[in-house]
MARDRENNU-432315 format. One record per atom (N, C-alpha, C, O): x, y, z; residue number from 1; atom name; residue in three letters. Coordinates in Angstrom, 2 decimals. Last residue first. Layout:
// residues N
        x        y        z  num  atomo  residuo
        X        Y        Z  NUM     CA      Ala
...
This chain:
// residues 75
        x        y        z  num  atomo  residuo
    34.43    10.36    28.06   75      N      Unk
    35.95     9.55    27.06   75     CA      Unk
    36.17    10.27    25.99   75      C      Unk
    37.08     9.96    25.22   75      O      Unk
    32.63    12.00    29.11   74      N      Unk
    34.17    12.14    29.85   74     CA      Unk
    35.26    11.00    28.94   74      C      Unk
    36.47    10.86    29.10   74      O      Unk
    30.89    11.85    26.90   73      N      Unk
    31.58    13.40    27.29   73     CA      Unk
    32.94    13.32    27.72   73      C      Unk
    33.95    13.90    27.32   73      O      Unk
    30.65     9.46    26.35   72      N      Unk
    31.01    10.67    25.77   72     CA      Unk
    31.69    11.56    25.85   72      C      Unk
    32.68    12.02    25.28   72      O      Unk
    29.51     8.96    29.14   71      N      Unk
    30.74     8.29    28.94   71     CA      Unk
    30.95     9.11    27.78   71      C      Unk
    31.79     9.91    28.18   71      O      Unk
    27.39    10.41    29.35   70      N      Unk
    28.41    11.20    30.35   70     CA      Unk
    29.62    10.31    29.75   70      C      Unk
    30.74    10.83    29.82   70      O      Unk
    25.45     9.25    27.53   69      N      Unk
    25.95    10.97    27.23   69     CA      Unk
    27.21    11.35    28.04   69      C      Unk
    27.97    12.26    27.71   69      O      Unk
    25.52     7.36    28.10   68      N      Unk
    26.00     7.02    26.99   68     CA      Unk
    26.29     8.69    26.69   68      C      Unk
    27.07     9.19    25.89   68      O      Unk
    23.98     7.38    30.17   67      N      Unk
    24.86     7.14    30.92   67     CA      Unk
    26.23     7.27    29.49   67      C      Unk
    27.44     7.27    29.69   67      O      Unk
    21.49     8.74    29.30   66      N      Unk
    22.24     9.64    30.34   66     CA      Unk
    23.68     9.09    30.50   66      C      Unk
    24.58     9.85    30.86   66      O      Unk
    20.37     6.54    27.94   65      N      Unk
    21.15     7.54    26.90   65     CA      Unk
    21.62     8.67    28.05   65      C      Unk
    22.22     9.61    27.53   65      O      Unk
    19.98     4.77    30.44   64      N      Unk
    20.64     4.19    29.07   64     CA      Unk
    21.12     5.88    28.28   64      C      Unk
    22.31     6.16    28.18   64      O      Unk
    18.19     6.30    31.74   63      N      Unk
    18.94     6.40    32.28   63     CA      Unk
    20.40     5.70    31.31   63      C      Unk
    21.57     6.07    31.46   63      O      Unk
    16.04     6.65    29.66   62      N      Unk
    16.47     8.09    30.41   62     CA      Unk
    17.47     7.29    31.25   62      C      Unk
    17.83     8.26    31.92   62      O      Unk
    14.92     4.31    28.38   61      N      Unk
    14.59     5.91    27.73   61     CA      Unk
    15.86     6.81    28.74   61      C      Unk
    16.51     7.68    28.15   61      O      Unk
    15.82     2.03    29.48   60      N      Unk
    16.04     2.12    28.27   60     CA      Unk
    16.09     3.90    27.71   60      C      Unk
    16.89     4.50    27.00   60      O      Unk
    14.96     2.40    31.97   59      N      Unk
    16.33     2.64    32.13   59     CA      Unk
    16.75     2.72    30.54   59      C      Unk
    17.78     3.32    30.22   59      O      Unk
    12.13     3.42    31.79   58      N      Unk
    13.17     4.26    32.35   58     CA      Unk
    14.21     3.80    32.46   58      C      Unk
    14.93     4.55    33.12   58      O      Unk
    11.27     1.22    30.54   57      N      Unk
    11.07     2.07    30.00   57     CA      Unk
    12.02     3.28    30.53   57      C      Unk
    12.59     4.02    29.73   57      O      Unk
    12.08    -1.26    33.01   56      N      Unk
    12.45    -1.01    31.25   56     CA      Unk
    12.61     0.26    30.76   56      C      Unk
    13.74     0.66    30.49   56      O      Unk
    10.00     0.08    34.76   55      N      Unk
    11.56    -0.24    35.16   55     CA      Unk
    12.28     0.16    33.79   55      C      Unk
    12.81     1.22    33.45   55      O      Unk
     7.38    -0.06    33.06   54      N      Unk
     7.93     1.26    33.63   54     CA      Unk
     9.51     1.08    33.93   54      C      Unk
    10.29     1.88    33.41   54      O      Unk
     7.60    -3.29    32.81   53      N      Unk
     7.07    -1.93    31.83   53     CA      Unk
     8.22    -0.91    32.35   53      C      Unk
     9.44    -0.91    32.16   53      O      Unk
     7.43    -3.71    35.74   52      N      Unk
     8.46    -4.14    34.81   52     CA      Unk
     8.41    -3.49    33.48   52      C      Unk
     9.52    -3.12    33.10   52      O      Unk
     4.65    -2.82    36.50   51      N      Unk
     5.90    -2.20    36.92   51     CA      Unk
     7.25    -2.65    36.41   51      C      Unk
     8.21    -1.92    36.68   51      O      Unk
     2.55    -2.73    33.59   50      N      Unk
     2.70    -3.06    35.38   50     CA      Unk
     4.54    -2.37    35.34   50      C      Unk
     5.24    -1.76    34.53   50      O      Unk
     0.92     0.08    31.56   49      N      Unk
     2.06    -0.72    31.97   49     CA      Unk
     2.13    -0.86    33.31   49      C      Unk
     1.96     0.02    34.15   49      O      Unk
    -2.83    -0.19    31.78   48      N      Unk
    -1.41     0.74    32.06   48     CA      Unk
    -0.65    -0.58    32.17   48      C      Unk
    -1.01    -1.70    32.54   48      O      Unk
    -4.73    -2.02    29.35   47      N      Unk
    -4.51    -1.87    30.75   47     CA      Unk
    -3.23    -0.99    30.82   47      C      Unk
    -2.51    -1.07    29.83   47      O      Unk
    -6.12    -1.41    26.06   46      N      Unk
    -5.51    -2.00    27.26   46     CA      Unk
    -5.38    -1.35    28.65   46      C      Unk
    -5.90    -0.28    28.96   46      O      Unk
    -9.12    -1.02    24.35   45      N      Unk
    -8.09    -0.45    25.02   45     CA      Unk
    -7.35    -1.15    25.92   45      C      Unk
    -8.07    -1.63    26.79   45      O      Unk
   -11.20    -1.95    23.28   44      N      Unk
   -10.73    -3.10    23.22   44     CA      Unk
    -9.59    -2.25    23.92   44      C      Unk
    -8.74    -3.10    24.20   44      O      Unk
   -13.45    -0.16    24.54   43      N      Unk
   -13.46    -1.51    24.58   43     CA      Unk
   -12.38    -2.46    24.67   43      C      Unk
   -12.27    -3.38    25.48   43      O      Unk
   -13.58     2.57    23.67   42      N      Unk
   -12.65     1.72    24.41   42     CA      Unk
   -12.68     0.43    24.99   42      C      Unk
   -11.93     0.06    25.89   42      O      Unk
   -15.40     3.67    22.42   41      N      Unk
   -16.07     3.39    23.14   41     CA      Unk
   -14.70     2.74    24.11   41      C      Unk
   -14.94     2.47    25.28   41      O      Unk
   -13.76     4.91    20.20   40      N      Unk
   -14.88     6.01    21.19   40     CA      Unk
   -15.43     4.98    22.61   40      C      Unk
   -15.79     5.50    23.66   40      O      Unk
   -12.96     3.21    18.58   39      N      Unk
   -12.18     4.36    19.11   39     CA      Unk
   -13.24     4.92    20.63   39      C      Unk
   -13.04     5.17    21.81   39      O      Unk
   -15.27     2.12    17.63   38      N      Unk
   -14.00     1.18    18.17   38     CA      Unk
   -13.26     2.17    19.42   38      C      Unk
   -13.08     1.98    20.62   38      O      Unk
   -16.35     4.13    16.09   37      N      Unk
   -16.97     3.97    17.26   37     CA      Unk
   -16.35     3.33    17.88   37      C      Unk
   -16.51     3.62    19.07   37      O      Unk
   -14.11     4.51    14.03   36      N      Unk
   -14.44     5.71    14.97   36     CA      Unk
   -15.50     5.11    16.23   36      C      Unk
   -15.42     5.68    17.32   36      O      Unk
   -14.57     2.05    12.85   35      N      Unk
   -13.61     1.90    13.48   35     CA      Unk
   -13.38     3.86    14.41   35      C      Unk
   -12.52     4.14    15.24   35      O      Unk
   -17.22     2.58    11.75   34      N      Unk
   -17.06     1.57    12.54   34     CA      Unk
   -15.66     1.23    13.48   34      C      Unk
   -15.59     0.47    14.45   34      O      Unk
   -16.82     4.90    10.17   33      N      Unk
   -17.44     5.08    11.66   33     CA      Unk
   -17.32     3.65    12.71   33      C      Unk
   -17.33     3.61    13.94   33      O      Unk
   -14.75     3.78     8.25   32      N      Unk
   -14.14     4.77     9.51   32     CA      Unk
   -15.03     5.05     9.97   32      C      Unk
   -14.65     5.91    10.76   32      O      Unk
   -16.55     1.66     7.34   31      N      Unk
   -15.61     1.44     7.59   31     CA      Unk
   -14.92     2.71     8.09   31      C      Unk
   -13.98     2.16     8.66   31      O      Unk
   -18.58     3.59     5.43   30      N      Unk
   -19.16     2.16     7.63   30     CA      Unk
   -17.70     1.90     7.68   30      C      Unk
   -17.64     1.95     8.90   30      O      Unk
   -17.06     5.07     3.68   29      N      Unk
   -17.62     5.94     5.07   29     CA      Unk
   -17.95     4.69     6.35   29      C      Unk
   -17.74     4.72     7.56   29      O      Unk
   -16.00     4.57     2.08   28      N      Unk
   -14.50     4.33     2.99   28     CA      Unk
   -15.55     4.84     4.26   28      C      Unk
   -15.19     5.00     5.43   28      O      Unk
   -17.28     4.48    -0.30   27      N      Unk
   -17.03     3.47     0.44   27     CA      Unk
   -16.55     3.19     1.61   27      C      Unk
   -16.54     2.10     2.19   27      O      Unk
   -17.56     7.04    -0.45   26      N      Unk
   -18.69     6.52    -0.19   26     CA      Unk
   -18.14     5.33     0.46   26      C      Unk
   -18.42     5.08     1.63   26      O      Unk
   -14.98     7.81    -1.38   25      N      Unk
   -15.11     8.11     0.19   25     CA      Unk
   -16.73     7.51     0.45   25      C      Unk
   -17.11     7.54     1.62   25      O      Unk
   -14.78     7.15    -3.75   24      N      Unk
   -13.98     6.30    -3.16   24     CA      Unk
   -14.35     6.84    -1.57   24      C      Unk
   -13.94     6.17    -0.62   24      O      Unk
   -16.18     8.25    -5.95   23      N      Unk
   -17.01     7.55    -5.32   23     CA      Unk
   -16.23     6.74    -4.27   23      C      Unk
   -16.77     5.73    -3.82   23      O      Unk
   -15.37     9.72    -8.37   22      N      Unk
   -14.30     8.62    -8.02   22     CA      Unk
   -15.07     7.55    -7.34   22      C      Unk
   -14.98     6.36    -7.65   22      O      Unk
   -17.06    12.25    -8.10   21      N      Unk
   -16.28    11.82    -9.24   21     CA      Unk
   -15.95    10.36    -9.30   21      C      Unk
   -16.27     9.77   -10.33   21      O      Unk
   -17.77    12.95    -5.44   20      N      Unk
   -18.86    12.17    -6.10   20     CA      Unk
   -17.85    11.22    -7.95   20      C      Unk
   -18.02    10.16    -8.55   20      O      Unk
   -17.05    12.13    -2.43   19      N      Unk
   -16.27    12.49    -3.66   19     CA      Unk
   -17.01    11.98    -4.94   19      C      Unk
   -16.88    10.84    -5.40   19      O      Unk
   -18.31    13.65     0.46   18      N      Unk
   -18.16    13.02    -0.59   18     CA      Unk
   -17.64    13.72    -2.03   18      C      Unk
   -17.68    14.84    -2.54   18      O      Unk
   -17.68    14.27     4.22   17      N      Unk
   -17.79    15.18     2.39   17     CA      Unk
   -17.72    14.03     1.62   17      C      Unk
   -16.96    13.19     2.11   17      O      Unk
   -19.97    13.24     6.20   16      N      Unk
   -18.27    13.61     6.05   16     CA      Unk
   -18.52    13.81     4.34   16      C      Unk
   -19.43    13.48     3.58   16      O      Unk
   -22.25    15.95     7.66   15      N      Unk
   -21.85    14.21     7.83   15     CA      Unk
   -20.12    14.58     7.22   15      C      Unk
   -19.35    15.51     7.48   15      O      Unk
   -23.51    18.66     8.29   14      N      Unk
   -23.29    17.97     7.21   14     CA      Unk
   -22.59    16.60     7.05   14      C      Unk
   -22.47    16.30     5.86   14      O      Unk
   -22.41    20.01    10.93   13      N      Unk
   -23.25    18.98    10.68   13     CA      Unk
   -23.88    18.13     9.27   13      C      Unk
   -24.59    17.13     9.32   13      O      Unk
   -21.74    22.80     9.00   12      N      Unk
   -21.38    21.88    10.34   12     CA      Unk
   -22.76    20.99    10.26   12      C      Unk
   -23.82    21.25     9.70   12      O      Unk
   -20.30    22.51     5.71   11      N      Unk
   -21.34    22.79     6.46   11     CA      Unk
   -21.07    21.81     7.75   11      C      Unk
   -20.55    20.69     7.79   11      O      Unk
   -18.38    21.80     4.07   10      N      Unk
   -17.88    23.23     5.45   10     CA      Unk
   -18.70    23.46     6.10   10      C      Unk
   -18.58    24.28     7.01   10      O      Unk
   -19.38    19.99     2.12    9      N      Unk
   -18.51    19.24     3.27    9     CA      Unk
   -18.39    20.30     3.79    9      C      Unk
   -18.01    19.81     4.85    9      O      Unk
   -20.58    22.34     0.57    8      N      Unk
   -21.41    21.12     1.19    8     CA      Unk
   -20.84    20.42     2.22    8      C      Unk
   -21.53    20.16     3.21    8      O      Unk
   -18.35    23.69    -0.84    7      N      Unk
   -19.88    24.37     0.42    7     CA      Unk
   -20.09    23.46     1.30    7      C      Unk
   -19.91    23.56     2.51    7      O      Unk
   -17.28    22.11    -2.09    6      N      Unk
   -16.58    22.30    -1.00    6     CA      Unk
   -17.75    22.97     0.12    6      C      Unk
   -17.93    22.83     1.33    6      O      Unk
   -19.48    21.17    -4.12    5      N      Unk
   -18.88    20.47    -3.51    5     CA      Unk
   -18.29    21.09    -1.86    5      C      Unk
   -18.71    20.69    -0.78    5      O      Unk
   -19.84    23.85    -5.11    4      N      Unk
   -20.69    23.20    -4.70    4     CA      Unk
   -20.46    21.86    -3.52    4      C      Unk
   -21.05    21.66    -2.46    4      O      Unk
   -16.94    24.41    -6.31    3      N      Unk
   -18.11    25.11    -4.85    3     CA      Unk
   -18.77    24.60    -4.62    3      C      Unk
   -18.72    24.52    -3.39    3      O      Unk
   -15.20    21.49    -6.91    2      N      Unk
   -15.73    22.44    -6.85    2     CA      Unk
   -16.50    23.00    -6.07    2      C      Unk
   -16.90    22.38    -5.08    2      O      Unk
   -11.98    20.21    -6.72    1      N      Unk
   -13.25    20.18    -6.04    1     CA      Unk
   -14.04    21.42    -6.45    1      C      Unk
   -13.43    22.47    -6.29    1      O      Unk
């Protein structure tokens, strides 16, 4: 990259840096604001785990490898 180059993308508010050589971040730019505004607005975000979620999740995460640590230990 050269100075000119790197100056230009360290400026704040300067948008997102281009790669003028290759031209591969021109393309890649409506496709990551369109999926940065996806992000931002939460639209398509889901709902919290209901309570069969959570049950699962705590016997799979923390009470499954507690019980596989004490049979270990004590066999």
């Amino acid at each position: 990259m050269t100075n000119q180059e790197t100056s230009a993308s360290a400026e704040p508010g300067a948008g997102h840096p281009t790669i003028s050589k290759t031209g591969i971040a021109e393309s890649l730019h409506p496709e990551l604001d369109r999926r940065l505004a996806a992000i931002e607005s939460g639209a398509e975000a889901g709902s919290d785990f209901d309570a069969v979620s959570w049950v699962w999740m705590l016997l799979l995460g923390v009470v499954l490898p507690l019980v596989l640590l004490i049979w270990g230990w004590v066999g």
